[in-house]
C-alpha positions as CSV (number, residue, x, y, z in Angstrom):
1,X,-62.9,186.9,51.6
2,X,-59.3,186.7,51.1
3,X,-57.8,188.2,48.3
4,X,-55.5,187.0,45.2
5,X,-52.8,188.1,47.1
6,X,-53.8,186.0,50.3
7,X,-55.2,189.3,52.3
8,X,-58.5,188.5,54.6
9,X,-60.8,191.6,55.4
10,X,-61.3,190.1,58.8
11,X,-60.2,188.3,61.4
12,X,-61.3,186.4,64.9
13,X,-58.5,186.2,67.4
14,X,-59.8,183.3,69.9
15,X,-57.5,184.4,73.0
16,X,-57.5,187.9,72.3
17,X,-55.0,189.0,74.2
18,X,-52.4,186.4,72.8
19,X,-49.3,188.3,72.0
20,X,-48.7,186.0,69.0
21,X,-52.2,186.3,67.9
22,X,-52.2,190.0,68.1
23,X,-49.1,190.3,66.4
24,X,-50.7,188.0,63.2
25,X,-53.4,190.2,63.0
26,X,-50.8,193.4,63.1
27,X,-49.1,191.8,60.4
28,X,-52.6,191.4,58.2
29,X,-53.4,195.1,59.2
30,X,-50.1,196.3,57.2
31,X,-51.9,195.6,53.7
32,X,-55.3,197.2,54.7
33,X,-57.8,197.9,58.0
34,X,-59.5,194.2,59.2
35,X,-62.5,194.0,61.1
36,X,-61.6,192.5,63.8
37,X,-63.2,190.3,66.3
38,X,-61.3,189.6,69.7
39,X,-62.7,187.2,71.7
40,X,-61.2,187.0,75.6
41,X,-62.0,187.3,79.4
42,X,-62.5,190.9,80.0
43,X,-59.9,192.7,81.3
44,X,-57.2,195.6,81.0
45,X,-55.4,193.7,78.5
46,X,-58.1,193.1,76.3
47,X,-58.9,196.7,76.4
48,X,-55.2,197.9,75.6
49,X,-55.4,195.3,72.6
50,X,-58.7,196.9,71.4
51,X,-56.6,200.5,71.1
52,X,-53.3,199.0,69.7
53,X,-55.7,197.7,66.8
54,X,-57.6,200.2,66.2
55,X,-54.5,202.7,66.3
56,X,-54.3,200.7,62.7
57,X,-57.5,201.3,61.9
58,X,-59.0,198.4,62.5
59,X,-62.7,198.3,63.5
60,X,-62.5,196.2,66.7
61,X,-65.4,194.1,68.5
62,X,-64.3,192.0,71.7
63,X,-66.4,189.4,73.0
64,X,-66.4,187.8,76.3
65,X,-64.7,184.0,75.8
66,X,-63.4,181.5,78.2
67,X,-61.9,178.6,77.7
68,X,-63.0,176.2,80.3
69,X,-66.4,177.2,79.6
70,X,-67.1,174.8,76.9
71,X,-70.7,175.1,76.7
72,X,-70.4,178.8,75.8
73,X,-68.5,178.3,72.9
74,X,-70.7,177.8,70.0
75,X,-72.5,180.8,70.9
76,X,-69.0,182.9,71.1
77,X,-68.9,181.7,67.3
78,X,-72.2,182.6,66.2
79,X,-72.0,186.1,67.5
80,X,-68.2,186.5,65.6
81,X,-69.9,185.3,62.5
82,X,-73.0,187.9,63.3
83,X,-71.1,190.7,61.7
84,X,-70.1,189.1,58.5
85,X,-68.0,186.3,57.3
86,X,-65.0,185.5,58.9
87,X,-61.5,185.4,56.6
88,X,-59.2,184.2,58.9
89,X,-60.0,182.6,62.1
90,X,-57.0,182.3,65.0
91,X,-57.1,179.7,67.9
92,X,-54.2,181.2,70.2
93,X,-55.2,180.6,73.4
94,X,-53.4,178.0,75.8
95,X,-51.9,178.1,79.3
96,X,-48.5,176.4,80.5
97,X,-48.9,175.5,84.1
98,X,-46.0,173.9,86.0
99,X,-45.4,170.7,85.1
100,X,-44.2,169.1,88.5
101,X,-47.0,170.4,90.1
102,X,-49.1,168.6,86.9
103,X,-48.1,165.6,87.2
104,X,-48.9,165.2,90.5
105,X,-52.1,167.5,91.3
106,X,-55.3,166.4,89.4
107,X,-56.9,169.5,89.1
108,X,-53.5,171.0,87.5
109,X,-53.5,168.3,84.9
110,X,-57.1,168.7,84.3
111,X,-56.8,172.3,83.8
112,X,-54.1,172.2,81.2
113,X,-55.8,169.2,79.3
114,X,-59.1,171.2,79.6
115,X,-58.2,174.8,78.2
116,X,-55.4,173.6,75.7
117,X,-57.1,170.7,74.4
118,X,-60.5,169.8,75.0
119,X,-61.5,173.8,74.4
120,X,-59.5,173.9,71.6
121,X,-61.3,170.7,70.0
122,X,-64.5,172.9,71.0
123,X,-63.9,175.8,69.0
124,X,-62.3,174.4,66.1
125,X,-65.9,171.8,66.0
126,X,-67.5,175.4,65.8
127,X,-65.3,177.0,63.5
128,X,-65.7,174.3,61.5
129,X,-69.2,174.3,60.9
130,X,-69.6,178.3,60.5
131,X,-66.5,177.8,58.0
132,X,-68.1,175.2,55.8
133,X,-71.5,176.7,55.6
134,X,-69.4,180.5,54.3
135,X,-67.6,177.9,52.2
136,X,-64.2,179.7,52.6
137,X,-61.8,180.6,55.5
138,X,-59.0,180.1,57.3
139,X,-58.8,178.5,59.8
140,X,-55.1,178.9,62.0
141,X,-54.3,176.9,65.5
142,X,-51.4,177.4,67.3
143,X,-50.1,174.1,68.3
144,X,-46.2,173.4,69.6
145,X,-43.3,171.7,69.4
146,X,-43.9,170.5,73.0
147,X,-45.9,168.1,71.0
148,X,-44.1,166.4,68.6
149,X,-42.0,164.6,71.4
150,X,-43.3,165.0,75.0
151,X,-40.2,165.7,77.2
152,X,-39.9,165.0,81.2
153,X,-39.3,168.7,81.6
154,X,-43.2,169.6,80.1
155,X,-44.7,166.2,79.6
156,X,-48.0,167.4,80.7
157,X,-48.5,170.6,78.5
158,X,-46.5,168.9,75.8
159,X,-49.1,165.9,75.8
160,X,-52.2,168.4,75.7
161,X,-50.7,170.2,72.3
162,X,-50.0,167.0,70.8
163,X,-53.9,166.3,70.9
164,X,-54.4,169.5,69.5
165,X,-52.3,169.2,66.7
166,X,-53.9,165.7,65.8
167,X,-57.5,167.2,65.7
168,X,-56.5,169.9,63.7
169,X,-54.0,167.8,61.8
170,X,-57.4,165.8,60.8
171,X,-59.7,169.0,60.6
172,X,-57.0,170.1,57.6
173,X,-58.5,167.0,55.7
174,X,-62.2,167.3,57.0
175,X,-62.6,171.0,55.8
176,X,-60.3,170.5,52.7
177,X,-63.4,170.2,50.3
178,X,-65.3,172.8,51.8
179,X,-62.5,175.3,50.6
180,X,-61.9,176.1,54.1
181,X,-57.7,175.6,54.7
182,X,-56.5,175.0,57.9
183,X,-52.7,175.5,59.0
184,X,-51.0,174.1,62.7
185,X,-48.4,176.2,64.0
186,X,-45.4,174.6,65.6
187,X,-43.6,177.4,67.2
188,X,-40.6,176.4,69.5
189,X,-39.9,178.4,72.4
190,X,-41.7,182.1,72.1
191,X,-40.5,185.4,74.7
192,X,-43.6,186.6,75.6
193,X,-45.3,186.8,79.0
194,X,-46.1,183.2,79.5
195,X,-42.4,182.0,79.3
196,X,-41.3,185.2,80.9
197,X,-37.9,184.2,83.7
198,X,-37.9,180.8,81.7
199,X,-34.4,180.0,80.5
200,X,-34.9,180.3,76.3
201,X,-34.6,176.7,74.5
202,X,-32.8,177.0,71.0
203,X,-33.8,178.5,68.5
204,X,-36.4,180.5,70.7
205,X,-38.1,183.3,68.5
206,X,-40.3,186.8,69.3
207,X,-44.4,187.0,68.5
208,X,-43.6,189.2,65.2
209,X,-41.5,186.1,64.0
210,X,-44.2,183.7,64.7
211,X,-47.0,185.7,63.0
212,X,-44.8,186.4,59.8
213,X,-44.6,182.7,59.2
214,X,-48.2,182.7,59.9
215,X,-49.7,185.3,57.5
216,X,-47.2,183.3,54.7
217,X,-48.6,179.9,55.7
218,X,-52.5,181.1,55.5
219,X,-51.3,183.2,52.2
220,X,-49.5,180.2,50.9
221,X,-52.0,178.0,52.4
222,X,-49.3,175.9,54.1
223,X,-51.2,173.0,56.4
224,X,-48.5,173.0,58.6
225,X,-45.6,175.2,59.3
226,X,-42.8,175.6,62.3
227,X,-41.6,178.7,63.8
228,X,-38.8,179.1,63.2
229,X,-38.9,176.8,60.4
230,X,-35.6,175.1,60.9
231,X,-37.1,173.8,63.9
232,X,-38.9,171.1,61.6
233,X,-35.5,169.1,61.2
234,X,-34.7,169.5,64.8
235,X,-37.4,168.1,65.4
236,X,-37.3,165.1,63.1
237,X,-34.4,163.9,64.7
238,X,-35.5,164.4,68.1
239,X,-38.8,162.3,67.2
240,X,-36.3,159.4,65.7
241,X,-33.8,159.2,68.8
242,X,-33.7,155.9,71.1
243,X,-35.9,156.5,74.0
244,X,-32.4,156.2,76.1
245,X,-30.6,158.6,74.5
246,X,-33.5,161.3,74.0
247,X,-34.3,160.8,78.0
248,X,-30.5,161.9,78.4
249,X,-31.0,165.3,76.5
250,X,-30.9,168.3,78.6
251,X,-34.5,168.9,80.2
């Protein structure tokens, strides 16, 4: 369980080669060794994240997860819950696409709205249940700002996160009673691999930034926090402007 001071003894990292998620779990491996569960498409990466965790001695299991294959995922759950309960449970996984092609190639759109929403709703329905039967937990998802006010430049991918962030928005409230807390994540405009060549919005902000205002949110247990947090003001105005003057922003 998580301790008086808001430190879990383990953690599942649902995209485990997220460079945000792994940088959470870094940060929770300062105060003491997690078990950790990492659950990702095999591959060199996954591997590499394995030894970077368990260079903090961190007892590491990786299971085989994807995504699209939404009919896998319960099972994914029940064998990260095999080992023990679950402290802290991360849902980082997500992909960007190309929004002109998006809008305008079915199967683009469908992949985006499949992997960043409807297998996010699938594991957090999952979560949800092993949560509420272990009657603790946290339970963190990794929304964006993208969806607080969908923009011509990533309409598509912004559109997907905002129907994350609802269902997790509502999950906060669903699990409340349970004592399992659940905390959205709004980060802005992240350097990692998936925005690598991209031309940084402002206020844009590293993985270790992002996963120190995660570990205080689940210590705090903060439903919903931005990264970097003056990005919640930004945004407030942006969500208030006149539809003509917001589509005259700079994409």
């Amino acid at each position: 369980m998580i301790d008086a001071v808001g430190n879990p003894q383990s953690v599942l990292l649902l995209g485990g080669t997220s460079e945000i998620g792994l940088a959470t779990v870094e940060a929770f491996a300062v105060d003491r060794p997690l078990r950790v569960v990492l659950a990702a498409r095999p591959s060199e990466r996954l591997d590499a994240a394995r030894v970077r965790l368990e260079k903090l001695g961190c007892a590491v299991e990786t299971l085989p997860f994807d995504a699209r294959a939404t009919d896998t995922h319960a099972d994914v759950v029940h064998k990260a819950f095999a080992g023990g309960d679950v402290d802290v449970a991360i849902v980082a996984f997500g992909v960007l696409g190309d929004n002109e092609q998006a809008w305008t190639d079915v199967a683009a759109a469908v992949e985006l709205a499949q992997v960043n929403y409807t297998a996010a709703v699938s594991v957090g329905v999952a979560l949800g249940g092993r949560m509420r039967e272990q009657g603790h937990g946290a339970l963190v998802a990794l929304s964006s700002v993208a969806g607080e006010r969908a923009r011509r430049s990533n309409f598509v991918y912004g559109s997907t996160k905002a129907g994350m962030d609802a269902f997790y928005s509502g999950l906060t409230e669903a699990l409340r009673p349970h004592g399992v807390h659940v905390t959205v994540v709004r980060p802005g405009f992240v350097h990692t691999r998936m925005t690598e060549g991209m031309k940084p919005a402002p206020f844009s902000t590293t993985p270790d930034a992002v996963a120190a205002v995660v570990v205080d949110a689940v210590r705090n247990q903060r439903e919903l926090v931005w990264a970097p947090a003056p990005l919640r003001f930004v945004m407030s105005a942006l969500r208030h402007l006149p539809r003509a003057v917001f589509r005259r922003l700079p994409a």
